[in-house]
C-alpha positions as CSV (number, residue, x, y, z in Angstrom):
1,X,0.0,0.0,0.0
2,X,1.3,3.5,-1.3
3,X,1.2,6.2,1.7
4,X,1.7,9.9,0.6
5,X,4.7,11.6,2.0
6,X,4.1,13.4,5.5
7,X,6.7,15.4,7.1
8,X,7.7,14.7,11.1
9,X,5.6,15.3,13.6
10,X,7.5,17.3,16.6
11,X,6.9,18.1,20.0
12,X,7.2,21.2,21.6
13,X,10.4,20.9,22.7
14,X,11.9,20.0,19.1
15,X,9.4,22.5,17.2
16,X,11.4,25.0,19.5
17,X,15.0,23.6,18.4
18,X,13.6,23.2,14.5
19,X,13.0,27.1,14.4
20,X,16.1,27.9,15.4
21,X,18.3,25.9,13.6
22,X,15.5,25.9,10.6
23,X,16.4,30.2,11.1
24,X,20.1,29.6,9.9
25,X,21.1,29.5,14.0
26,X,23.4,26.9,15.4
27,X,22.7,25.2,18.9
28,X,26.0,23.8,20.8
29,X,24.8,21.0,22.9
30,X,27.1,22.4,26.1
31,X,24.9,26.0,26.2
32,X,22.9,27.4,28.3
33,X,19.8,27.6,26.0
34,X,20.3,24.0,25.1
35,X,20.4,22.7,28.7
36,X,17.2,25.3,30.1
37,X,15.4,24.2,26.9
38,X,16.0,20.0,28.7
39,X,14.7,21.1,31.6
40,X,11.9,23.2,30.8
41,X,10.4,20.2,29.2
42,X,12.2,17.2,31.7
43,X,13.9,15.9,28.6
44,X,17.0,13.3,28.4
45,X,19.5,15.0,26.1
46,X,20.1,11.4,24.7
47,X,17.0,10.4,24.0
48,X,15.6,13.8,22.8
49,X,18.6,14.0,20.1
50,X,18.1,10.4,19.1
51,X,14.8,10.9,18.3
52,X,15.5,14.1,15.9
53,X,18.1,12.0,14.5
54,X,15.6,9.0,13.7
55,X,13.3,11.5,12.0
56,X,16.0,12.6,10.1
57,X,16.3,16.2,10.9
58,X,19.0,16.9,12.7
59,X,22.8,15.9,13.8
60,X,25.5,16.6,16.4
61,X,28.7,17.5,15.2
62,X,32.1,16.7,17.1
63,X,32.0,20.2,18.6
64,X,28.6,19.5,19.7
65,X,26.8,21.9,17.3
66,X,23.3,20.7,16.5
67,X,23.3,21.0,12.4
68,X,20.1,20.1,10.4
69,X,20.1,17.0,8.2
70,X,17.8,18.7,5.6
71,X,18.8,21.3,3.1
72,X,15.8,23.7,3.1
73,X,14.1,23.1,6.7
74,X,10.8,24.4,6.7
75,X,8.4,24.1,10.0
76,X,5.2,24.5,10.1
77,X,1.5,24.0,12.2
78,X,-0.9,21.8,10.4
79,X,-4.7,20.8,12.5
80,X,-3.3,22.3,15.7
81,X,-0.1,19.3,15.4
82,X,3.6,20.9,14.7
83,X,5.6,19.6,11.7
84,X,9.3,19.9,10.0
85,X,10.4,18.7,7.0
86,X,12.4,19.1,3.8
87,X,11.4,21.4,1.5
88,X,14.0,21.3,-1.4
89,X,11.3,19.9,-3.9
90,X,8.7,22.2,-2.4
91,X,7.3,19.3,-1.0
92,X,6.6,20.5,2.4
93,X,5.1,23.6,1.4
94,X,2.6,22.0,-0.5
95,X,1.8,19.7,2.4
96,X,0.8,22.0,4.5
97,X,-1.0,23.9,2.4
98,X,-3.2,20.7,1.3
């Protein structure tokens, strides 16, 4: 069975990080805003970097810089649910507006 393309679903938390990376920012896993964004929402720095790395969005570097995996990030609300994905093909932009 064919399923149409959907772009990641993210939680708070990662819709934060999306935006500013998606904005051309970098985010060094040893700052400040890094570490108060974890606890604001109780997260486990492994497990909450894992998971953007299984949706394919975004990587640590060896000097800890969060980079994106995508080349044109776009992020976007959709039905109330937050969303990132690629938009190279203009395929994100097209989602949302569906």
């Amino acid at each position: 069975m064919f399923k149409d393309w959907e772009p990641e679903e993210l939680s708070e938390a990662e819709h934060l990080l999306m935006v500013w990376l998606c904005n051309g920012k970098s985010m060094n896993t040893n700052s400040e805003i890094f570490h108060d964004l974890l606890q604001r929402y109780n997260l486990d720095e492994f497990k909450f970097l894992a998971g953007l790395k299984a949706k394919k969005l975004v990587y640590k570097d060896r000097e800890n810089k969060l980079r994106l995996l995508t080349d044109e990030c776009v992020v976007g609300i959709k039905e109330g649910k937050l969303y990132a994905g690629e938009n190279r093909d203009g395929r994100m932009e097209r989602w949302l507006l569906k």
